[in-house]
N, C-alpha and C positions, 0 to 999 in steps of 0.2 A: 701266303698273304704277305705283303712287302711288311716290313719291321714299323713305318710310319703309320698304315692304317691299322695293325696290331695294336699299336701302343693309345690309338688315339679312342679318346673315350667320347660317348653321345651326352651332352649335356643339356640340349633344348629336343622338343618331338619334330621342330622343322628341319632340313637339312636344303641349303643352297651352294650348288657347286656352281666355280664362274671361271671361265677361259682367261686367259692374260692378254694374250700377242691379238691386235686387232677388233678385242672386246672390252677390255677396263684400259688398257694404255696402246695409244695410240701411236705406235711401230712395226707396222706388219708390212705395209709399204717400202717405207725404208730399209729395214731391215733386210728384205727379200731383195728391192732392187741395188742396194748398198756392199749387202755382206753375201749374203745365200750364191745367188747369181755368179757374181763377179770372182766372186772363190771356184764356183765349180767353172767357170773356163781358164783359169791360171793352173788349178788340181790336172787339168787331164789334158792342157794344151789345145784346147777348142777355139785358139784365135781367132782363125779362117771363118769361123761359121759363129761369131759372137751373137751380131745382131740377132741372128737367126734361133738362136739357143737363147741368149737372154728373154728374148719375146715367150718362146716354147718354158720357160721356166715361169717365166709369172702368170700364166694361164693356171698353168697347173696349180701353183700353188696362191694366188691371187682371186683367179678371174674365171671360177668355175667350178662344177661340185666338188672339185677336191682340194676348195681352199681350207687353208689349216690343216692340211697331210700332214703329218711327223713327217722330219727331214730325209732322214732315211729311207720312208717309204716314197717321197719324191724323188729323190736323189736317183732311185733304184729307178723308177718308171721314167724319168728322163733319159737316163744311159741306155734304158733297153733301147729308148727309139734312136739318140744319137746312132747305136751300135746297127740300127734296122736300116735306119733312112741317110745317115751322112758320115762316118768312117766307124770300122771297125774301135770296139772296148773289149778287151781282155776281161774276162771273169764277170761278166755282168750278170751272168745266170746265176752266181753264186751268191751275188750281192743282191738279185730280187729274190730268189729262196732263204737265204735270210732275214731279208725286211720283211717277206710277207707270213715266216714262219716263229719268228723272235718274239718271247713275253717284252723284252726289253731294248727299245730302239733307241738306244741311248750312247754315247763314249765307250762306256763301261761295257755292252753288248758289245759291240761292233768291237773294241779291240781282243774279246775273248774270241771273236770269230776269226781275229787276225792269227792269236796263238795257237788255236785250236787246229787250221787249216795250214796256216804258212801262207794264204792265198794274197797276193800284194792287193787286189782290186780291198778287202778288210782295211791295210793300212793305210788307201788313197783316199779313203774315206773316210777311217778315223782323223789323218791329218786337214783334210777338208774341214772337216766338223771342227777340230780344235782351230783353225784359219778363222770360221766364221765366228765362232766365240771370241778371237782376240778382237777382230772386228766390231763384234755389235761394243764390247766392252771400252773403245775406244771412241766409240760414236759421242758425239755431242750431248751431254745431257740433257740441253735444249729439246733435242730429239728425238727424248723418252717421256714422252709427257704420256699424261692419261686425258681422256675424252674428257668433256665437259659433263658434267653431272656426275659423276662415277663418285666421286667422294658422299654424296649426301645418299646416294642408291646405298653403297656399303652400310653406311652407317644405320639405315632401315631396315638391311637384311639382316646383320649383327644383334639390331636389337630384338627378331623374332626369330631365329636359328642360329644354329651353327655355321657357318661358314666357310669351305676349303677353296683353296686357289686349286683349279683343275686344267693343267699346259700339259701340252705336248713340247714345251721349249727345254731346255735348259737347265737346271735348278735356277743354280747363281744365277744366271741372269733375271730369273724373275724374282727370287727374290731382294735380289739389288733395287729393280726397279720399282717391287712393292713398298721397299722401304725409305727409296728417295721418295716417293709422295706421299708418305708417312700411312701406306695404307694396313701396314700389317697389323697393329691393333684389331683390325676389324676381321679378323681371319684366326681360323684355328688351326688351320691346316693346309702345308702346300705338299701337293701333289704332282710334280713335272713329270719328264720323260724317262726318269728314272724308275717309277712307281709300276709301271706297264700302262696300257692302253688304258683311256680315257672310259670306254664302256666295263672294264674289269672292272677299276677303281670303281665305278660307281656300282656294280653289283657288287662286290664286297662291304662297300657302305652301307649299302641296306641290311648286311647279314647283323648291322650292330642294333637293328630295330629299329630304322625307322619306316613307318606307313610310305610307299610310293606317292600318293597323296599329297605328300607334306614333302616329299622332293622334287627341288625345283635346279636344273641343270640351267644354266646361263649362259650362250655362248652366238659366236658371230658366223659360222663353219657348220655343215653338214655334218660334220666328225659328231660336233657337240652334240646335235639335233640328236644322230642315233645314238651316241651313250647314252642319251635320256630314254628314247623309245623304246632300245632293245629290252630296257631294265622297269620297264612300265611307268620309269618317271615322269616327270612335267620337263616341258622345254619352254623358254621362254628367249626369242631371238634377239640381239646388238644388230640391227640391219646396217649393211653397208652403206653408207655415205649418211647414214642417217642414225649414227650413234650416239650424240648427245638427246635428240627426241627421244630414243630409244630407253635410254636410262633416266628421262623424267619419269617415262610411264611407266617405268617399271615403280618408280618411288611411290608414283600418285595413285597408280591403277592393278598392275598387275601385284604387286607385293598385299595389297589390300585383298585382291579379288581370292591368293594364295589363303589367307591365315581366313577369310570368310567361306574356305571348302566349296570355292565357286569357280576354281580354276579348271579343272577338268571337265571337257566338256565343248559345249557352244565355244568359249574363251578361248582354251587348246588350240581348237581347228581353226578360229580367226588368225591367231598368231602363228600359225605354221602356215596358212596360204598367206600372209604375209609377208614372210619370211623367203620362201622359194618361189613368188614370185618377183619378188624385191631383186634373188640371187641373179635372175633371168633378165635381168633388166641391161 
């Protein structure tokens, strides 16, 4: 069990976990077509085939069920097909048996896989990842904003649970940006890509007691949707293009419908055929 959710104690019987990138601030765009992207055709020399690869890059991780992948699990599934369909990649089998086999897709993983191995495709990857990090860190802070509503949503879910920030990004970065819009008061716990997968963290939470019932996963991404399902929790979705709606009602309707034990149910299955049909759109 990672040392954060060891240490962290249950203080309310509700628990709401909530995505970052995409979901409470609004940078998943940016970021992917800014930093992600642009890093990984400078990393491997993919000039010739940019268009081509930038486009295959934000499907993947934008515009399709595997938006919100952890980066490395993307990263991995782009180079295989690079390597399948438009020039050969050196070690890419190594690097998708590590992404798809790793508790931790993080810096920290990936450069243990560089030591452990010798294998250079470990270090073009760890140096990628550290490129995109100075990246997102130099972006505009204009350009890390949060959705509209997200601040009076926190503050609602704060006042009837616990609260963890639940990413697959970064630490530092999210917690930077939690803290330029002053949201980390309202949060007990962050959780990044350090912690392991998004569905662990959340079945370890509940080892701390609380009822499924009364766990409520928040996020914009399939990923999210299944940490909640696999672990019997609630899922309540940030729809694309339609994220500030999305966190009135969670303020006015679905956080109300939670603590009145009417969430599971009829409400569930509305907000998830909403949600995957919203993705298909």
């Amino acid at each position: 069990m990672p040392d954060k959710i060891r240490d962290f104690r249950k203080c309310r019987e509700y628990l709401i976990c909530i995505d970052s990138d995409g979901c409470v601030m609004d940078t998943m765009d940016t970021k992917h077509k800014t930093c992600f992207g642009p890093c990984l055709i400078e990393a491997w020399g993919l000039g010739p085939w940019k268009d081509r690869i930038l486009c295959r890059w934000n499907e993947i991780n934008l515009y399709s069920a595997t938006r919100g992948i952890n980066r490395f699990l993307g990263l991995a599934q782009i180079l295989e097909e690079i390597d399948r369909e438009i020039t050969p990649v050196e070690g890419v089998a190594d690097l998708k048996a590590w992404a798809e086999g790793s508790r931790e897709l993080s810096n920290d993983g990936v450069r243990r896989a560089w030591e452990r191995t010798g294998r250079s495709i470990f270090e073009k990857a760890l140096r990628w990842s550290e490129q995109v990090n100075r990246q997102i860190r130099a972006m505009d802070p204009k350009e890390k904003r949060a959705f509209a509503g997200t601040r009076e949503a926190l503050e609602k879910a704060h006042a009837i649970a616990d609260v963890v920030i639940l990413s697959s990004a970064n630490r530092q970065a999210v917690q930077e940006e939690w803290e330029r819009q002053g949201f980390l008061p309202y949060t007990d716990l962050v959780l990044a890509q350090d912690a392991g997968t998004k569905a662990e963290c959340v079945r370890l939470l509940l080892q701390l007691g609380y009822d499924p019932d009364r766990v409520l996963v928040i996020g914009d991404a399939p990923g999210d949707c299944q940490a909640a399902l696999e672990n019997q929790a609630l899922y309540y979705p940030i729809l694309v293009k339609r994220e500030p709606e999305s966190w009135n009602r969670f303020t006015e309707e679905a956080s109300e419908k939670l603590v009145a034990g009417g969430y599971r149910g009829a409400y569930q299955d509305q907000v998830l055929k909403e949600f995957w049909e919203n993705l298909e759109k």
